[in-house]
Every structure is written in C-alpha cells, then in structure tokens.
C-alpha positions in Angstrom: 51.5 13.3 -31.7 50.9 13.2 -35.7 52.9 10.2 -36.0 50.5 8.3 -33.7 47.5 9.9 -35.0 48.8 8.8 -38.2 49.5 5.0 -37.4 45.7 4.9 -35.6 44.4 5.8 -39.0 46.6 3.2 -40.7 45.0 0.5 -37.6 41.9 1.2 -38.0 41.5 1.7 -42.0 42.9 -1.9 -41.7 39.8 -3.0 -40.2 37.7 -1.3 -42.1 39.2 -2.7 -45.2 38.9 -6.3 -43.5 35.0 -5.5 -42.9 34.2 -4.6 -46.3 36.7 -7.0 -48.3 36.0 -10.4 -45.9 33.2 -12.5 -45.7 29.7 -11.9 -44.1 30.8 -13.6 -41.2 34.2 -11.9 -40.6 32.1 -8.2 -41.5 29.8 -9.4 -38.5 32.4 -10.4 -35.8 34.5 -7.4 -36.8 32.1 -4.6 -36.3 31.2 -4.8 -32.8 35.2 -4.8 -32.1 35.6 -1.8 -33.7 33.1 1.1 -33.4 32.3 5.0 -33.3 31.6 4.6 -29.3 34.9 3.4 -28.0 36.0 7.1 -29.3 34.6 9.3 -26.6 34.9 12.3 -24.7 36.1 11.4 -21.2 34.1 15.2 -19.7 30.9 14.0 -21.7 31.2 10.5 -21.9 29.8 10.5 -25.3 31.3 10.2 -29.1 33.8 13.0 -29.8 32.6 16.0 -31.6 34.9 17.9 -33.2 37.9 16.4 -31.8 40.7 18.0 -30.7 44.2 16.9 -28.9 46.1 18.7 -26.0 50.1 18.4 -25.5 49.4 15.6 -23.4 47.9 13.8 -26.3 44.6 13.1 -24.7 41.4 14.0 -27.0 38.2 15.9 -26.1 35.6 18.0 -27.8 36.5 21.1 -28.4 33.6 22.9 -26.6 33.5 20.3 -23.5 37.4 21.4 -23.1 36.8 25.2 -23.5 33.9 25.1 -21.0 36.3 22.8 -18.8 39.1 25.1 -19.1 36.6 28.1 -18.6 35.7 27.2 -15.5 39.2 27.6 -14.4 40.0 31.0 -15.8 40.6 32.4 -12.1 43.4 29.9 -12.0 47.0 30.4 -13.2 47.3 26.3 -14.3 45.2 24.0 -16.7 44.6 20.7 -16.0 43.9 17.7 -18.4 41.2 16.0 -17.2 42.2 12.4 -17.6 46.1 12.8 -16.6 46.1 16.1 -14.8 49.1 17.3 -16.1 49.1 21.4 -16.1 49.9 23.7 -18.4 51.2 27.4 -17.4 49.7 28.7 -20.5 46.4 27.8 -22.1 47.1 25.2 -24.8 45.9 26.0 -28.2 43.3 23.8 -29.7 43.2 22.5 -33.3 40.9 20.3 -34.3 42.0 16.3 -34.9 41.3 16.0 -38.6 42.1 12.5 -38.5 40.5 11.3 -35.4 37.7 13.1 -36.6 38.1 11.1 -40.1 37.9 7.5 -38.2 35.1 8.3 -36.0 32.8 9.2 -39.1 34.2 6.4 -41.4 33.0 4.4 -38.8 30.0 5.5 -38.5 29.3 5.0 -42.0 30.2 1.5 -41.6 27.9 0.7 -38.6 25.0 2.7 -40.8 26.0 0.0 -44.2 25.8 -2.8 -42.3 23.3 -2.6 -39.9 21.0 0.5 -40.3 18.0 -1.1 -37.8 20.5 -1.8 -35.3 20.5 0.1 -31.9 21.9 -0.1 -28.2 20.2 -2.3 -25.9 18.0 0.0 -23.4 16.0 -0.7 -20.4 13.3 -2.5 -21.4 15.3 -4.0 -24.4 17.3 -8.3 -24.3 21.0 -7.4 -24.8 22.9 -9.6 -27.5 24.8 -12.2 -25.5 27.6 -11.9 -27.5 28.6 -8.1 -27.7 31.7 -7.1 -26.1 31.4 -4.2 -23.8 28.0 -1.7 -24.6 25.3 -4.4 -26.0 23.1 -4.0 -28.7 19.8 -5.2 -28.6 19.1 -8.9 -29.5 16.5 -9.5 -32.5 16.1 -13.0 -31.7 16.9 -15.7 -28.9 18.3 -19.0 -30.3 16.4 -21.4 -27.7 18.8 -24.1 -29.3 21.9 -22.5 -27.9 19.8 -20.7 -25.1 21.3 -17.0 -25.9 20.2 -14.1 -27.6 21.7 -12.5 -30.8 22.0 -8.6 -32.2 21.5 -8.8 -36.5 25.4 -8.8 -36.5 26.1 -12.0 -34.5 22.8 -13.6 -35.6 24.3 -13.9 -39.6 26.0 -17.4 -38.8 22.7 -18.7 -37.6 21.2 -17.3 -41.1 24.1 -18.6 -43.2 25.4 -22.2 -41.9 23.7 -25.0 -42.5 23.9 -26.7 -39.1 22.8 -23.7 -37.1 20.1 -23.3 -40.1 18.4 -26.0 -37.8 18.2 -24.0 -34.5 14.9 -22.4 -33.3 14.8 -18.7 -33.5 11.9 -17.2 -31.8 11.6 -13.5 -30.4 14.2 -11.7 -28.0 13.7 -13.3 -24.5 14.9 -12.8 -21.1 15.3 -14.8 -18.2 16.3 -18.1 -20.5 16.9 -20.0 -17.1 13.3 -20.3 -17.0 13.0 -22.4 -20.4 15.4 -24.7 -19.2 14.3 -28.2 -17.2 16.0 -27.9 -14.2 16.1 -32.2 -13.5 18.1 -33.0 -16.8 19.0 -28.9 -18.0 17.7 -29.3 -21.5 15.7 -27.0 -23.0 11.6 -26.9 -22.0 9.7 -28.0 -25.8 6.8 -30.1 -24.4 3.3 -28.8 -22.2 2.1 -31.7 -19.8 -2.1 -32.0 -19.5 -1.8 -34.3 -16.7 0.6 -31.7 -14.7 0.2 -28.5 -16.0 3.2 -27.9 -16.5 6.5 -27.5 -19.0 9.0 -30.6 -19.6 11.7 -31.7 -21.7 12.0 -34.2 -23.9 14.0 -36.3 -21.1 10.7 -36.2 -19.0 8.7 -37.1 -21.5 10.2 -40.3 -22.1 10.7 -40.6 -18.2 7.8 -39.6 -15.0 6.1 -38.6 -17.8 5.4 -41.0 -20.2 2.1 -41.5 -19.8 0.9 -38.4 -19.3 -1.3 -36.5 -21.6 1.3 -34.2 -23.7 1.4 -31.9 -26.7 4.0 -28.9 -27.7 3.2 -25.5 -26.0 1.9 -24.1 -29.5 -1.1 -26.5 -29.2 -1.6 -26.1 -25.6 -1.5 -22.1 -26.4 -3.5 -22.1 -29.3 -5.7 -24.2 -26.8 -5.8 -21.6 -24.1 -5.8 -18.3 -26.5 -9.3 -18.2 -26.9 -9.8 -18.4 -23.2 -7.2 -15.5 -22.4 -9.0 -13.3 -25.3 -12.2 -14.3 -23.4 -10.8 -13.3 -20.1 -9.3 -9.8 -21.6 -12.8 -9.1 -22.8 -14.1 -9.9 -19.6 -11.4 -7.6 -17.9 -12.3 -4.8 -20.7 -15.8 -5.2 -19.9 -15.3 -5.2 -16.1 -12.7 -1.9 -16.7 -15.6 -0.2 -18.2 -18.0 -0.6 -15.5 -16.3 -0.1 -12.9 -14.6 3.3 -14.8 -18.2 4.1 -15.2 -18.8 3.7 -11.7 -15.8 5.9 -10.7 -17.5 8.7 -12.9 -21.2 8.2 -11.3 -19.4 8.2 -8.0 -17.4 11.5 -8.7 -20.6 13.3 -10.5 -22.6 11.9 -6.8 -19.7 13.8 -4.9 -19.7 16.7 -7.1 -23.6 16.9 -6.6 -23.1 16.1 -3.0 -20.8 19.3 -2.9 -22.9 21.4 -4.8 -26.3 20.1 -2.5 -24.2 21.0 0.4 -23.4 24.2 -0.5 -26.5 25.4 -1.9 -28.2 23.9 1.9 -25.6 25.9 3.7 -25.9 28.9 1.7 -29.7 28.5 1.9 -29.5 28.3 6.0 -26.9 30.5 6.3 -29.3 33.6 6.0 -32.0 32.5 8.9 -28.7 31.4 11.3 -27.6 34.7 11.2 -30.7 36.4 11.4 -30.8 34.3 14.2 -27.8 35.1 16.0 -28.5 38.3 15.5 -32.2 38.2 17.2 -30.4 36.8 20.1 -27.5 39.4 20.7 -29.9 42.2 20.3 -32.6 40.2 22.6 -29.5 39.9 25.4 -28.3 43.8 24.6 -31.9 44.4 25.5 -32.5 42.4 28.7 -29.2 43.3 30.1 -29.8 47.1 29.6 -33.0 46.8 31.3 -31.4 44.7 34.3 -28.6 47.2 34.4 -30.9 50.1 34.5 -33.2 48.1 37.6 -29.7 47.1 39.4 -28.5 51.1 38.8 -32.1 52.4 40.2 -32.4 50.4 43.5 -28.4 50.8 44.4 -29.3 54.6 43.9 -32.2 54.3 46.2 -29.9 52.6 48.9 -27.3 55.1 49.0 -29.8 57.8 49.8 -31.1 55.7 52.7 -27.8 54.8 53.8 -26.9 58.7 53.6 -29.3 59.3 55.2 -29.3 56.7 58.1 -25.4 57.7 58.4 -26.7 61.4 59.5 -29.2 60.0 62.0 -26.8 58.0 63.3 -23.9 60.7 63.9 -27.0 63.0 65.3 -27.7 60.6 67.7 -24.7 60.3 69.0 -23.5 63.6 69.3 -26.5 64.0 71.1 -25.4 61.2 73.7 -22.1 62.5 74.5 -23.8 66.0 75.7 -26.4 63.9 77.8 -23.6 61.6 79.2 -22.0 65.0 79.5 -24.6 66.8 81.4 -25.5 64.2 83.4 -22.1 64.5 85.2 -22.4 68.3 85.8 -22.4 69.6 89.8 -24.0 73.2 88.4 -28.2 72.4 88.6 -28.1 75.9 86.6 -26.9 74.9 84.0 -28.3 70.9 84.0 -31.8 72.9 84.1 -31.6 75.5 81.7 -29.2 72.5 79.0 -31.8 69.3 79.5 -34.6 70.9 78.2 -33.0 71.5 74.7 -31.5 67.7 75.0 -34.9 66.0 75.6 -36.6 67.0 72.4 -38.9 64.5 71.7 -37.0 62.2 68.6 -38.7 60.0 66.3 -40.1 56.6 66.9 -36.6 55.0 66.1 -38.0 52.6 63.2 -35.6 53.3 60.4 -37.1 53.6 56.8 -36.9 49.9 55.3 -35.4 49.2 52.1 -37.6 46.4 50.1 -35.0 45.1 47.6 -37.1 44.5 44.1 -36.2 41.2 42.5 -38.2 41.9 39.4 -35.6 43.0 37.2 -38.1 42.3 34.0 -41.1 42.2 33.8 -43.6 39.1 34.3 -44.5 39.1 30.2 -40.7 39.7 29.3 -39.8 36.7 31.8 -42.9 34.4 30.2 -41.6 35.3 26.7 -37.5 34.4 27.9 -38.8 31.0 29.4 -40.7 29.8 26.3 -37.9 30.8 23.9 -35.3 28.9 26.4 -38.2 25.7 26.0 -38.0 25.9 22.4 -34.3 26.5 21.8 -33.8 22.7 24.3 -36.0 21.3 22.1 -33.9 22.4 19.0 -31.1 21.3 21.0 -32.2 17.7 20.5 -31.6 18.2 16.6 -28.2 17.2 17.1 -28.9 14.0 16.7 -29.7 14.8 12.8 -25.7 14.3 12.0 -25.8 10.8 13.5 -28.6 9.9 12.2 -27.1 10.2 8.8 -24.0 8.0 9.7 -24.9 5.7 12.0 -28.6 4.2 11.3 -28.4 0.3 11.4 -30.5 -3.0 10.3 -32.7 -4.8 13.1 -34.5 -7.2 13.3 -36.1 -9.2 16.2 -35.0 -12.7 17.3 -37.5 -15.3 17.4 -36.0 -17.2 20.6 -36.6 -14.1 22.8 -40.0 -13.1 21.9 -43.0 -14.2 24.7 -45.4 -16.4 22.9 -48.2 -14.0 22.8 -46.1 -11.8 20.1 -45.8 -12.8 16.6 -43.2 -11.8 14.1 -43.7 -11.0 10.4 -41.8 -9.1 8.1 -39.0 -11.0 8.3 -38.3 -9.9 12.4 -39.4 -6.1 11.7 -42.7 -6.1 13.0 -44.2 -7.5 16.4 -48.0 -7.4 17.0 -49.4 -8.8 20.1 -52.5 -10.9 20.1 -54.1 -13.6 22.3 -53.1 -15.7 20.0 -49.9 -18.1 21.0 -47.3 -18.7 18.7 -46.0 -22.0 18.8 -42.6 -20.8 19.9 -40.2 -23.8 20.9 -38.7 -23.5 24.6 -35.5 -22.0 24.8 -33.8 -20.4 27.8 -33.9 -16.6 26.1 -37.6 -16.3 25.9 -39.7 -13.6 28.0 -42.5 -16.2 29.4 -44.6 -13.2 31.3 -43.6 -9.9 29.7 -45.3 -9.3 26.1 -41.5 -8.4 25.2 -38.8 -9.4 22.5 -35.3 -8.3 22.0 -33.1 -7.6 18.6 -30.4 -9.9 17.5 -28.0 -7.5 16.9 -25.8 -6.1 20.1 -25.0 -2.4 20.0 -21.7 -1.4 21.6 -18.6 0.7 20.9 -20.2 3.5 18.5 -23.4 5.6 17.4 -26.5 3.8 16.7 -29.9 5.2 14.8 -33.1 3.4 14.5 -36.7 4.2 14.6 -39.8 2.6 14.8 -43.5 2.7 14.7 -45.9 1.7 17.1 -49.5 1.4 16.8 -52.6 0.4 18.9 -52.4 1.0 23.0 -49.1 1.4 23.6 -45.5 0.6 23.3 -42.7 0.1 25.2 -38.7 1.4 23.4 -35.5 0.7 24.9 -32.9 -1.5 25.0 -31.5 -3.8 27.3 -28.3 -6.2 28.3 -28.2 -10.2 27.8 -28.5 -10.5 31.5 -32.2 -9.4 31.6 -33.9 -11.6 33.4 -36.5 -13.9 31.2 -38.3 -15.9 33.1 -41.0 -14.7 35.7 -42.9 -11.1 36.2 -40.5 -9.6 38.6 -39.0 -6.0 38.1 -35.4 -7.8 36.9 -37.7 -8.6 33.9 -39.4 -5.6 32.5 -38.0 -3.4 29.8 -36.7 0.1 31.6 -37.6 -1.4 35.3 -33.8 -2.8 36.3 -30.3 -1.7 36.1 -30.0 -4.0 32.9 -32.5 -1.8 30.6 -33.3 1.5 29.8 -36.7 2.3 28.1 -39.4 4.3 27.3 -43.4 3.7 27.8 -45.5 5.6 24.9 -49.1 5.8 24.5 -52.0 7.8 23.6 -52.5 9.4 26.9 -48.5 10.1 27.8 -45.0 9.4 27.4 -43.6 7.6 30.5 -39.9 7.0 31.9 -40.2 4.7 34.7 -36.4 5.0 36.2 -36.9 8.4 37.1 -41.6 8.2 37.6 -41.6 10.8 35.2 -44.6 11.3 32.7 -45.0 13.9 30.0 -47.4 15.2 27.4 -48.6 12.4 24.5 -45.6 12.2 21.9 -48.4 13.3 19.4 -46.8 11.5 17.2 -46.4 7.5 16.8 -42.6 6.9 15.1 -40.2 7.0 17.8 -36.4 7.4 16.6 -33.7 6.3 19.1 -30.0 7.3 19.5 -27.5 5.3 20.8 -24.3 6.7 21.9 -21.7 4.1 23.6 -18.9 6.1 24.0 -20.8 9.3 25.3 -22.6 6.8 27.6 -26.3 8.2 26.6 -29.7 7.0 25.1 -31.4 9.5 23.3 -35.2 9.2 22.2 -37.0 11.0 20.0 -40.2 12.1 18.9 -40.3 11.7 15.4 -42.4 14.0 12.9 -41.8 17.0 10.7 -39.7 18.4 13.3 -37.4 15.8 15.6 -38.0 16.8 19.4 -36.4 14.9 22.2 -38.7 13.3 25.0 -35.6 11.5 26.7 -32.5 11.0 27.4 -30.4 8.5 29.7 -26.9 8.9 30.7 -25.1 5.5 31.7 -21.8 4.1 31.5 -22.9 1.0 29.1 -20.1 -1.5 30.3 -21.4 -4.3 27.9 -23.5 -4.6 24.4 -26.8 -3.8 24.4 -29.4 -5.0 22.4 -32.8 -3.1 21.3 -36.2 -4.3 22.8 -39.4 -3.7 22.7 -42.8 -4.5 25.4 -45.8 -4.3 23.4 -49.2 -4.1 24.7 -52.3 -6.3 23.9 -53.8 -5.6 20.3 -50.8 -3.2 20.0 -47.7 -3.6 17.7 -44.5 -2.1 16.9 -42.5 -2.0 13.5 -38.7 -1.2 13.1 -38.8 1.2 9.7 -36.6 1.1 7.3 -34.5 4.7 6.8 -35.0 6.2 3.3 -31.9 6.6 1.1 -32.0 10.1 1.6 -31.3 9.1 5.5 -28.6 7.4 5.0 
C-alpha cells in the first residue's frame, strides 16, 4: 500500500511539475485533467478530508468511515463500502499523509491559476471543453459556436488566428445563432423580414432587402424596450397600488361588517328573547285554560257516570218487580221505586274556545302582520348582488310614450312619437318593454313612477303587440306578471286583488328564476313587500312597464352603496 501511495505522488507531482514548468497553453489543458475533485470520498461524494486507507486499499474520510463503521457496531464484520470485503476485526485508521499531500498541492494549483474560476451550476453555460464536472464558461466563441472556462479560453487570448474570433458573453442554446438553410453563424438583422440571417442570405433571397448588424438594429430597438420597461414599471405601480386600495376596501369591508353585526347583534337578541318569553307566556295561559275546562269535564263526566249506574240499578229492581206473583210485596216495593226523578236533561258542557283573551289575540295578530312584512327584508341580500342595468327599447314602446334619458325614463303624453313600424311595438297599450332578458339567476331593479299611475312587471317575447285584447296587457295573460300602482291602491290583476296605496312612489322588484318567484316591493325607509308571484319561468323575461296618460315611470339608478 505505501509503495503505491508512493508512485501516485511521484504521477501526479509529474503533472504538477509539467503545469508550472510548460507553456500557458500546456498549464491550461493540463489542469482540468488533473484536479482536487477526482479525489473523493465514495460515502460523501465530496473531496477527501483527512484521508485515510483501509487494508483493502480503498480511501475515505476518516469521520465518514467511523460513522459508516459505527452504524455497524452490533455486527461482528466490517464492510468496505466500495469492494465489500469484511474484516473480523475493526481495521485501524491512520491518516494518508500523502494522499492528503496531493489533494492540497492541488488545490493550490487550481487557486494559482485560476482563482475566479468555479463549477458550472444551474443557472450557469458549462465550458464545452471540460472533461467530466464543467466549469463555467466566461465567454462563447460565436466563431467556433462553443463556450470556454478561463483555462480553455487562453488559446483564443494568445494565438493569433483565434485572436480574430468573436468573443461575446457565456451563451446557451448556440443552435439558435446558427442559419439553419446554409448552418453558418446568424451576424446580419433583416428590416424587410424581421428576422436574423447569415451572410449566405444576405448575398442570396436577401439581397435586396433592407439589412444592418444586430448591434444597430438593437441600438435601434433599446430605447423602445427601456420605453416599454417604464411603461411596465409604471403599470406595476398602479396596479400594486390598486391591490393595496383593494385590500384596505376588504379590510374596511371586514371591519364595517363587523361593527354592523356587532351593532344588531344586541336588538336580535333582545328580540329573540321578547319572543321566547311572549310564547312561555301564551302557552302557560293556554295550558292553564286547557287544564281548567278538562277539570270541569271530568266532574260532569263523574258525575253523569253515577246517574247513569243509579239509573240502572234502579231498572233491574223495576224489571225485577214487575215479574213478582206476591201483590204484597209489588205494593208495599213500587212505591219506593217510582220516586219522581229529575227531568232527564243532563248538565251541558259549553267547551270555551277563548283560550286568550280578545286584546291578547289583537296584539298576537298585529305582531304576526308586522313580522310578514319584515319577512319581505330578505330580499336586502339580493339586492346587493344582483341589481342590473335597464333600459327600454325604442321598437317596443306604443307611440304615445316617449323615451329620454337614454331608455330610463318613459312619460306618456298625447303627443306621438314618430316611432318607425316594426313588428314589436304595443300599437293600443301605453306599454314598453326592456331590452335586456332576465333568466337563469337573481335580478334587482327599481323604479319610480309619477303622475296617475303605473303599471310594473315583466313579461315574455311572446306577448302579444298588436290589438287591445287581454293577450296584450302587462299582468292580464299567462305571458306577464305585473303590478298596477296608483294613488288610490295597489292592484294585482291575476288574482282581482287590491290593497292599501303603496304610500310610497319607488317600487323595487325582485326577480328570482331559479326559485320561480317575482317579488315587489314597496320602497321607502323601510322595504315592505306588496307582492309576490310564484311561476315556473320556462323562458327569459324581460321588464315592462304600462304607463298611464300624463304619468311616467323612471328606472333609477342603485347607489354605490347598493351595490
């Protein structure tokens, strides 16, 4: 083992010797054959460290084969790791002085010749040249189409003839810089092509083009890149602005939210508990009614049961009697049997429905009124989600109406509009419909009407046009759904029902297509419902409105705050 330790040394001082003593250009294709990496641990895979040899004349560190060896204490054999031959008894390790000696010799070498020098990485162009583990390229010789580490770049710095080649910065992917028609290397920018060529196409298809080198086409093109980048920067800073507004809005939003619900939270449950003491209450005193009248039963029915076994005890004796032969005893018995009885009517039992009383009952039927209409504030949520734009369509409108506004307001006049004729216009009904059809989700608009009266609904394409027949007017078919407001009352024709004026003169509307329901409202500081439709919609539907004469309806636009 020392005799081969000792002819290594001899090897690879040789070498060394050679790279210090020879020329430049022997130093530089020497080194990479030769370095402090092909000396490495075969349990670490990197450069020994401390080395040391075991009988089998393999070399490790000496801590990676202690911990190896470690690791197999509870086992009589140790194994080398790159031969597996075992050993009975735990070989003991000296340290390779002379291995030891090479691998820092030539790591002094590497350091004299190249300090700047490193491996090749990830994101680093390899040398083309290096044997085995790369080092990274310093420059790419677009001449010979490879890439050189400092060490294989010196004949390109010393010769003459390769004096002449252009150098330019490490490159990858050199296939790209070559023409693939004639393979020569890409050195001219065509104008008339946009595009890279060689100096083959120049003289061929592209002769008559307009052509410079790429350094004048990219000095050319810089200044609009840098003013593209400061576009980008400028466009990056807005819209990371943007992103910050939007995340202080949803941190506000958060923070609005949970101050509203905290806010509420107080009156709903001073709410709830209203109403669980209010139904403790009324089903005590129901209890205590039901509990007083059963009572009063089961003393009549006690006492009815007594009559009744009185009575007939009392018939057996008579049938009894009356089948005696002694008169004796008939005479001196009937006497006692014939007492004179009541008039047989049996006491009545009225059974008292009033389980509360009249005011209580008043008082429970105005808060169940007022708790439907708070019902209808469910429509609050949608509201907020699903509002839309309308406006009216100018080919449906009858001629009497006029739009303005840009299709958000309808007034009706005895003016005519000089309409042209189209097949969609109402020609008797004061009516118009909205261009936009409804269908497949939640819808939320509202509106204002003004004057004598309005008509709100909405309504399929198939409604009738033409004529004054019922298949025409808003809310009087099966193709339109609507309701009639004015000073006087609210009315919903479908059903001949009226109601109380709406007090108030905006009108929201709900849509809901999948529920299959139209929901109006009356609109003011609180929302109460006057209507609601259930349908199965089984096609779009499009808002409409009838307006009466000197009368005239506006759709309003929702606040932000709505949205």
């Amino acid at each position: 083992m020392k005799r081969l330790s000792v002819s290594i040394l001899h090897k690879h001082r040789s070498l060394v010797t050679v790279c210090h003593s020879g020329s430049p250009f022997t130093m530089a294709a020497a080194r990479p054959l030769l370095s402090a990496d092909q000396f490495t641990c075969s349990v670490c895979l990197d450069v020994l460290k401390k080395p040391v040899t075991i009988p089998c004349g393999h070399n490790y560190c000496l801590d990676c084969i202690n911990d190896y060896w470690d690791q197999s204490d509870t086992v009589e054999v140790y194994l080398c790791p790159q031969c597996r031959r075992s050993f009975n008894v735990r070989p003991e390790l000296n340290r390779n002085t002379v291995l030891a000696e090479i691998i820092e010799k030539l790591n002094e070498m590497q350091s004299d010749v190249a300090p700047s020098q490193s491996y090749a990485g990830p994101d680093d162009v390899p040398c083309d040249v290096c044997p085995g583990r790369k080092w990274r390229a310093v420059k790419t010789c677009l001449t010979c189409m490879a890439s050189y580490c400092e060490s294989h770049l010196q004949p390109h710095r010393e010769f003459e003839a390769l004096k002449k080649h252009k150098l330019g910065d490490p490159t990858g992917n050199l296939e790209e810089k070559i023409c693939e028609k004639h393979q020569r290397v890409l050195e001219i920018f065509c104008r008339t092509d946009e595009t890279c060529v060689c100096l083959l196409c120049v003289a061929t298809e592209h002769k008559s083009h307009d052509t410079v080198t790429p350094e004048e086409e990219r000095a050319g093109r810089q200044s609009q890149l840098d003013k593209e980048k400061k576009g980008l920067r400028k466009r990056i800073q807005e819209t990371e602005k943007r992103l910050v507004e939007i995340k202080e809005s949803v941190v506000k939003i958060q923070k609005s939210a949970k101050k509203e619900l905290q806010n509420h939270e107080d009156t709903f449950n001073f709410l709830t508990q209203i109403i669980q003491s209010l139904r403790s209450k009324v089903t005590e005193t129901v209890r205590d009614h039901e509990q007083k009248e059963v009572r009063k039963a089961e003393e009549l029915m006690e006492q009815l049961e007594k009559e009744i076994k009185k009575l007939k005890k009392t018939s057996a004796e008579l049938a009894q009697l009356s089948h005696t032969d002694d008169h004796i005893h008939f005479l001196k018995k009937f006497p006692s049997l014939c007492v004179p009885m009541s008039d047989g009517v049996s006491p009545k039992l009225t059974a008292n429905s009033d389980f509360l009383p009249e005011t209580l009952k008043k008082d429970l039927s105005e808060l169940q009124r007022h708790l439907q209409e708070m019902s209808g504030w469910e429509f609050v949520k949608s509201r907020q989600t699903d509002s839309c734009h309308l406006s009216m369509d100018p080919n449906t409108a009858h001629r009497r109406l006029q739009l303005t506004e840009w299709g958000a307001k309808v007034t009706c006049s005895e003016t005519l509009t000089p309409y042209p004729d189209h097949p969609d216009r109402f020609d008797w009904w004061t009516q118009v419909l909205c261009k936009q059809p409804l269908s497949g989700s939640r819808f939320y608009w509202e509106i204002e009407w003004s004057g004598d009266g309005a008509e709100v609904g909405v309504a399929y394409k198939g409604i009738s046009r033409k004529g004054k027949g019922k298949d025409c007017g808003l809310g009087s078919n099966d193709k339109s759904w609507s309701l009639l407001c004015s000073d006087s009352s609210w009315q919903n024709k479908k059903e001949k029902a009226e109601g109380h004026p709406p007090l108030s003169h905006r009108i929201g509307v709900y849509l809901d297509c999948p529920a299959g329901s139209l929901s109006i409202y009356r609109v003011s500081d609180t929302m109460s419902l006057l209507l609601r439709y259930r349908s199965t919609f089984t096609e779009p539907l499009y808002p409409g409105f009838r307006v009466r004469p000197n009368s005239s309806v506006k759709i309003c636009p929702l606040d932000p705050s709505d949205q």
